[in-house]
C-alpha positions as CSV (number, residue, x, y, z in Angstrom):
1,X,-11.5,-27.6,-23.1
2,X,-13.1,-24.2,-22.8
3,X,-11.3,-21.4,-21.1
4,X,-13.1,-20.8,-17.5
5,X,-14.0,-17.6,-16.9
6,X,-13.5,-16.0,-13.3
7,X,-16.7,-13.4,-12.6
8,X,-14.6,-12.3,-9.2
9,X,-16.3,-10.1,-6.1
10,X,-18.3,-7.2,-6.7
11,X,-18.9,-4.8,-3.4
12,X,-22.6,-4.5,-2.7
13,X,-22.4,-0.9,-1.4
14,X,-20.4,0.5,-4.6
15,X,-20.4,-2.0,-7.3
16,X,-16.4,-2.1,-7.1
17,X,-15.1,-5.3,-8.3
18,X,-12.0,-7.9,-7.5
19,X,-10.7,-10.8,-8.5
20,X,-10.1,-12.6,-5.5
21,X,-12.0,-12.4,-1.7
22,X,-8.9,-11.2,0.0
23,X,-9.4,-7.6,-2.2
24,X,-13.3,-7.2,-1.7
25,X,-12.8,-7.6,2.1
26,X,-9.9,-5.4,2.3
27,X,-11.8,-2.6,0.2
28,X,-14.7,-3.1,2.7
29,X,-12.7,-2.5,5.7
30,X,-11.1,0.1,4.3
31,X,-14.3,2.1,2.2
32,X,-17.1,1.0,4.5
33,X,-16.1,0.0,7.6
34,X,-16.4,3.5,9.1
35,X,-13.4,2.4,11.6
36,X,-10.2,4.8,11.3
37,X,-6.8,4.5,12.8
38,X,-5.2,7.5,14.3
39,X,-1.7,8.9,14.2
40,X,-0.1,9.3,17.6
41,X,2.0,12.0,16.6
42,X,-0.5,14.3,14.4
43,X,-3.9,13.2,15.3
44,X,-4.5,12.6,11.2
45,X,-6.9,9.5,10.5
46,X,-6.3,6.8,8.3
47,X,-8.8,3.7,7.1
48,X,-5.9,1.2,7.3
49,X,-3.1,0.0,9.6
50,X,-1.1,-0.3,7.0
51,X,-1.4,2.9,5.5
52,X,-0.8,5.1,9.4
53,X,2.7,2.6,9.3
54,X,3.2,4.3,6.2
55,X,2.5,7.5,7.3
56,X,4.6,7.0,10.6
57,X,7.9,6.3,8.5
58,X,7.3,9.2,6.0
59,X,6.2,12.3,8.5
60,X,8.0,10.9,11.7
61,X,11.2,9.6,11.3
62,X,14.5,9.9,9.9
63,X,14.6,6.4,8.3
64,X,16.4,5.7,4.9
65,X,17.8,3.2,2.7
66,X,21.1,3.8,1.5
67,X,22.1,2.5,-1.7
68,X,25.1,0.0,-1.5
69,X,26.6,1.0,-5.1
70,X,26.2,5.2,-5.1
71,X,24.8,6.0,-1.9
72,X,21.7,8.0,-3.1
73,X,19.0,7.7,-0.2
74,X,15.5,6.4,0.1
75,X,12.7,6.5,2.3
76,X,10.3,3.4,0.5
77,X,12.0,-0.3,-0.3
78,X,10.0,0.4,-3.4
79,X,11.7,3.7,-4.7
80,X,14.9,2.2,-3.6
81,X,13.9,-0.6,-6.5
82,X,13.3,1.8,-8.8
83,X,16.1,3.7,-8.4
84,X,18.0,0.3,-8.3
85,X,16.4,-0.7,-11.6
86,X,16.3,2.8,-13.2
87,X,20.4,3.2,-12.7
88,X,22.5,-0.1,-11.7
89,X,20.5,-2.5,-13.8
90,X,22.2,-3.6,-17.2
């Protein structure tokens, strides 16, 4: 059996290219949409939802994650993994 090659989704208006649908559509409403999301607080615009919630927890609140074993804090899940994996990790 030959291997099957997946062409993906090139963007029309850029030439930018994913692998799945889900990506190309996502860059579109983010790159070409033209719609923006404002910050409540700040008045700064963002192309995403997801990246004002981001925002929102980094400039406007006092929110961290405190680590169980040393007690270092964190303001992303994802440095919180890293730090996880970088010191408590065997």
């Amino acid at each position: 059996m030959g291997q099957h090659k997946c062409e993906g989704f090139t963007c029309e208006l850029c030439g930018s290219k994913y692998n799945a649908l889900f990506g190309l559509r996502r860059h579109i409403q983010e790159k070409h949409s033209g719609n923006r999301v404002s910050c409540s607080e700040c008045n700064q615009t963002f192309a995403a939802e997801r990246y004002l919630k981001e925002h929102l927890k980094f400039a406007h609140t006092n929110e961290y994650l405190t680590c169980e074993l040393c007690g270092v804090q964190c303001k992303w899940e994802a440095s919180m993994i890293r730090h996880m994996r970088r010191y408590h990790q065997k």
